[in-house]
C-alpha positions as CSV (number, residue, x, y, z in Angstrom):
1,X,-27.1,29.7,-76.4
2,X,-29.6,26.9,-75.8
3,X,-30.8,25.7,-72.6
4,X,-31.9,22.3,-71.4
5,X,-35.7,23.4,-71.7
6,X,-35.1,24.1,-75.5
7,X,-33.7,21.0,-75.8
8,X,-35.9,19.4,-74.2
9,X,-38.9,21.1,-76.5
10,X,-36.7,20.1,-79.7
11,X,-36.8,16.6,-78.6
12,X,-40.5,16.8,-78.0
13,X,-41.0,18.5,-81.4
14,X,-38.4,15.9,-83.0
15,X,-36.1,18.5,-84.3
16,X,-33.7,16.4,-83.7
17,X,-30.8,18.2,-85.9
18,X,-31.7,22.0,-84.3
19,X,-30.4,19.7,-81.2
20,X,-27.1,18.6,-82.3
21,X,-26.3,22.3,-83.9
22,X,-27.2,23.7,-80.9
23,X,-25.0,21.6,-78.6
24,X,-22.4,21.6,-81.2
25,X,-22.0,24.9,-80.7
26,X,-21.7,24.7,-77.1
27,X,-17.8,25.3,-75.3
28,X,-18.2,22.5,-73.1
29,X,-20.5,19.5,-72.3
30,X,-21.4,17.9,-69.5
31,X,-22.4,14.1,-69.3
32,X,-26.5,15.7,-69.3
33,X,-25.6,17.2,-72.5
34,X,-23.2,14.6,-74.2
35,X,-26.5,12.2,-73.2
36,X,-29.2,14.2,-75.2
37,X,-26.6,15.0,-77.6
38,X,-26.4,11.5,-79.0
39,X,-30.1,10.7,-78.4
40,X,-30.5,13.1,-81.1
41,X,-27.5,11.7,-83.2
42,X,-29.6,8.2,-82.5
43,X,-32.5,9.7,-83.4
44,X,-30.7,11.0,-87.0
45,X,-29.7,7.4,-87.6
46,X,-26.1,8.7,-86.9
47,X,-25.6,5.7,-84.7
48,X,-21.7,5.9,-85.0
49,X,-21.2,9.3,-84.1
50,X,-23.6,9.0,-80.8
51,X,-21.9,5.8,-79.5
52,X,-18.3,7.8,-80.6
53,X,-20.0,10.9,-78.4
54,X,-21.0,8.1,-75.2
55,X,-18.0,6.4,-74.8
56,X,-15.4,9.2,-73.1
57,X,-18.3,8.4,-70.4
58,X,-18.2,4.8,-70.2
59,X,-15.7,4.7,-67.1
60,X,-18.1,7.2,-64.9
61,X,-21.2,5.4,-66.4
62,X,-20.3,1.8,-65.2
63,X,-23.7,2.1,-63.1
64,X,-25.8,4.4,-65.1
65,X,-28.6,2.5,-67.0
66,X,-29.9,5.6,-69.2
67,X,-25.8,5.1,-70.2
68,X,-26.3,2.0,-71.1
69,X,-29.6,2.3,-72.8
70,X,-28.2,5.0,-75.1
71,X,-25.5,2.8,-76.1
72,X,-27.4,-0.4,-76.9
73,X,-29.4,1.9,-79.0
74,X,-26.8,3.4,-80.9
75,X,-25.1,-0.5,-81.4
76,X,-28.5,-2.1,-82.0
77,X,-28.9,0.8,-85.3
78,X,-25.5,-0.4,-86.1
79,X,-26.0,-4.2,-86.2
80,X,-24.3,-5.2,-83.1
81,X,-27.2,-7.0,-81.4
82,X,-25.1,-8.9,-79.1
83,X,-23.7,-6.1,-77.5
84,X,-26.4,-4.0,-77.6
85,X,-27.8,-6.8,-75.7
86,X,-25.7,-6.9,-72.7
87,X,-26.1,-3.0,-72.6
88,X,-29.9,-3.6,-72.2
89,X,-29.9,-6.2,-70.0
90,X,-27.2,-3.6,-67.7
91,X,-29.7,-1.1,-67.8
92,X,-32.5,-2.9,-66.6
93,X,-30.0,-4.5,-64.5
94,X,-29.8,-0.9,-63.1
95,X,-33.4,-0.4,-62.1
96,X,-34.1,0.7,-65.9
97,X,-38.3,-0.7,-65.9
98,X,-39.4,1.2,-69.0
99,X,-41.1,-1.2,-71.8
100,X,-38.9,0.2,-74.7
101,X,-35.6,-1.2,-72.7
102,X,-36.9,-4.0,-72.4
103,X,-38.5,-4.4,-76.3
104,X,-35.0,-3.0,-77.6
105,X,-33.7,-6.3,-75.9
106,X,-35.9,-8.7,-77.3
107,X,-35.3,-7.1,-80.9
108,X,-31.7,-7.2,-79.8
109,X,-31.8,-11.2,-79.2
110,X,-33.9,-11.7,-82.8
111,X,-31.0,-10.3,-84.4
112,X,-28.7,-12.7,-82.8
113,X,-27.0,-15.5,-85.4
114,X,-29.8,-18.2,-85.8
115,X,-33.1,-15.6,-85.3
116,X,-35.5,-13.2,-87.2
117,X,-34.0,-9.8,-88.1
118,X,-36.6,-7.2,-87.2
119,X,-36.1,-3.6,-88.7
120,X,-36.0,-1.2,-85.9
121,X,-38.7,1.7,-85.6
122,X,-40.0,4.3,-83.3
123,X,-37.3,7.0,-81.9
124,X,-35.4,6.8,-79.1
125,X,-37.6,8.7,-76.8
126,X,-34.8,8.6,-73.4
């Protein structure tokens, strides 16, 4: 069975479906692994399945801002901008300071009715 280390070295290596096998696989999963479960879904473009994996946690992640990134990450890839929006601003709301947060939000608020329409690029790294 994997551990977090080997997931942790699959992310850095970007094997992003050895990852979802691997916690697939896996009898139970706590909100750590359901997290870094749909990163990698996120970072397979599977943006539905990771936001389907995210939300048994929303009630225990009211205040959890790497919770709320994942989700606006997983809505932004599926054209909901304004949502994914509010879950940006949340988790910098939370203390969240990192620069991709906050440039997921302004690419967020381009795609809003009336503004550009960016593609979205890089991975989700968090």
């Amino acid at each position: 069975m994997a551990t977090l280390d080997d997931l942790r070295r699959w992310h850095d290596e970007e094997d992003h479906e050895r990852i979802v096998v691997a916690i697939e696989a896996m009898p139970e999963r706590d909100a750590t692994l359901v997290g870094l479960y749909a990163r990698a879904l996120n970072n397979l473009g599977r943006y539905a399945d990771a936001l389907r994996a995210l939300e048994p946690l929303a009630a225990q992640s009211t205040d959890d801002a790497l919770w709320h990134f994942r989700v606006g990450y997983s809505l932004l890839g599926l054209g909901r901008a304004a949502e994914a929006a509010r879950h940006f601003e949340r988790a910098i709301a939370l203390g969240d300071d990192d620069e991709d947060t906050r440039e997921l939000l302004r690419m967020a608020k381009q795609r809003l009715p009336g503004e550009g329409n960016p593609s979205a690029n890089g991975r989700n790294r968090r």
